[in-house]
C-alpha positions in Angstrom: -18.2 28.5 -4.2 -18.4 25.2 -6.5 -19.6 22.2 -4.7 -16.0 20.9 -5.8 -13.4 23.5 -4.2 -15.7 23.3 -0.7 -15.2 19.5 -0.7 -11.7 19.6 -1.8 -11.4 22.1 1.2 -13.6 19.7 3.5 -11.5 16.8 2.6 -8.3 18.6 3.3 -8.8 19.9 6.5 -9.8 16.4 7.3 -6.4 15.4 6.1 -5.4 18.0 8.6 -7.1 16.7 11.5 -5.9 12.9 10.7 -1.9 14.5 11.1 -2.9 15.9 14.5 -4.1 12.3 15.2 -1.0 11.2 14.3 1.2 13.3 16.2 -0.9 13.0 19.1 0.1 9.4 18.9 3.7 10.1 18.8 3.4 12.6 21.6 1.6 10.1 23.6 -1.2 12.5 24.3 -4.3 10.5 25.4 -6.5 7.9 23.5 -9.5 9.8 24.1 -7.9 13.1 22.5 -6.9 10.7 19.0 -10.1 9.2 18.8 -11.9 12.1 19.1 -9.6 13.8 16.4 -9.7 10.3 14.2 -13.5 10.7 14.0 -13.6 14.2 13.2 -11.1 14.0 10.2 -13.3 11.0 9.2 -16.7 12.8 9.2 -15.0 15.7 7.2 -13.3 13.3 5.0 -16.8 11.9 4.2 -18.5 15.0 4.3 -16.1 16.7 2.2 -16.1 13.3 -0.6 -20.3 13.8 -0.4 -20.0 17.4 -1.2 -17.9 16.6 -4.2 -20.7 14.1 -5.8 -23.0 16.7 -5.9 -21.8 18.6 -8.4 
């Protein structure tokens, strides 16, 4: 796989995880549960943007 569809992918399912954050705020579901999702879809967000510059 191309170093630009696996970050594309990384980045997106960090999208994903940043909408879970999101709804978990609107469902009131503990802080501890967003941040913890907030700084996952950040790290794959990143990761996923690094991947792509090494193409």
């Amino acid at each position: 796989m191309s170093p630009i569809v696996s970050g594309l992918l990384l980045m997106t399912f960090g999208a994903f995880l940043a909408g879970g954050a999101i709804s978990f705020r609107k469902q009131k579901i503990t802080v501890i549960a967003q941040i913890v999702l907030w700084v996952l879809a950040v790290a794959f967000f990143a990761y996923g943007f690094y991947v792509t510059t090494l193409d």
